[in-house]
C-alpha positions in Angstrom: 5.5 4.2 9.4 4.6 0.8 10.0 3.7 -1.0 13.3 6.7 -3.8 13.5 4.4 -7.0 14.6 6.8 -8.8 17.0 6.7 -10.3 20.7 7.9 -8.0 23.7 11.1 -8.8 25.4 11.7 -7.8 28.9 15.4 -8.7 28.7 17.5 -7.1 26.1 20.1 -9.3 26.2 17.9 -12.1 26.0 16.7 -10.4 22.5 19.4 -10.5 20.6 19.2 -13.9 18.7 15.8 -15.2 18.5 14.6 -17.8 16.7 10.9 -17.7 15.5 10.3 -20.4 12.3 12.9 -20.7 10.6 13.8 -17.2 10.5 16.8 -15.7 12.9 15.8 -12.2 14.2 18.9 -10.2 15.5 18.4 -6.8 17.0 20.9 -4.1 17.6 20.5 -0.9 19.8 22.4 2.0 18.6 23.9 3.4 21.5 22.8 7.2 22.5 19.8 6.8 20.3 15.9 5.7 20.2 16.9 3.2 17.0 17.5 -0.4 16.5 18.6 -2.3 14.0 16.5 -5.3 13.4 17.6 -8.2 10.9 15.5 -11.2 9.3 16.7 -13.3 7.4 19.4 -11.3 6.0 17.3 -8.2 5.7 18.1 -5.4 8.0 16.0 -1.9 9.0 15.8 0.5 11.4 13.0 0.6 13.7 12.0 2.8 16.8 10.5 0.7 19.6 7.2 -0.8 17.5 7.8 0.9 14.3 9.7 0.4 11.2 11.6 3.6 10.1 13.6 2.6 7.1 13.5 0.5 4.1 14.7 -3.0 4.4 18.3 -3.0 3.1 21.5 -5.6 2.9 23.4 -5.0 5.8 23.3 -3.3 8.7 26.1 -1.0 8.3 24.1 0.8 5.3 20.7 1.4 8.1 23.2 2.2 10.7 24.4 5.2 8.0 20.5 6.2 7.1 19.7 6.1 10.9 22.6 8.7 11.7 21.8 10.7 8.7 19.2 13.9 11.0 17.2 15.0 7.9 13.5 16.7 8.3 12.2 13.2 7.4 13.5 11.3 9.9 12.8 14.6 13.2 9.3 14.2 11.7 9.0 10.2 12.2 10.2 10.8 15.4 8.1 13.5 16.2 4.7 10.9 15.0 6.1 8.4 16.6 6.1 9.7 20.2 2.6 11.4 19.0 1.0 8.2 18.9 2.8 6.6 22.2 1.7 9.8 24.3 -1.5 8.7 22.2 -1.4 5.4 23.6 -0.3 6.3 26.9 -3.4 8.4 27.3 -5.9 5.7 26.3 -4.2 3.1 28.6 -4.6 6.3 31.7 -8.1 6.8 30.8 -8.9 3.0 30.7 -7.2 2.8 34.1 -8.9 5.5 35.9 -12.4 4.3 35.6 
């Protein structure tokens, strides 16, 4: 999994188009799931909040069929992925307390 470098929106609407460079960032959530698809420059993938969980690919219509595929793979970078946010969360609790 790999941490998806990329500025925090607070509206999701808002997110949509964004233009950083020259490169057009589109994001998609996928309704009733933790996913979004994320496109630059042509390139899509699927990502969960800060992480990347698929391989770039040509359209988004081909992530939006890996993302709904539930294999083993995909319960287990789900499962790591809220590891290290509860991870996080802790840290952040710890820091805040003192």
């Amino acid at each position: 999994m790999e941490a998806i470098q990329e500025k925090q929106y607070t509206n999701v609407e808002d997110t949509n188009k964004q233009v950083s460079g020259n490169e057009i960032i589109k994001k998609e959530e996928i309704k009733e799931t933790p996913f979004t698809i994320i496109t630059i420059d042509e390139k899509s993938f699927g990502s969960m909040g800060d992480y990347r969980i698929t391989e770039p690919m040509g359209s988004v219509e081909e992530v939006r069929k890996e993302l709904e595929k539930i294999t083993w793979n995909r319960i287990l970078q789900v499962v790591m992925i809220l590891d290290e946010v509860k991870e996080k969360m802790n840290k952040t609790n710890k820091k805040t307390k003192k």
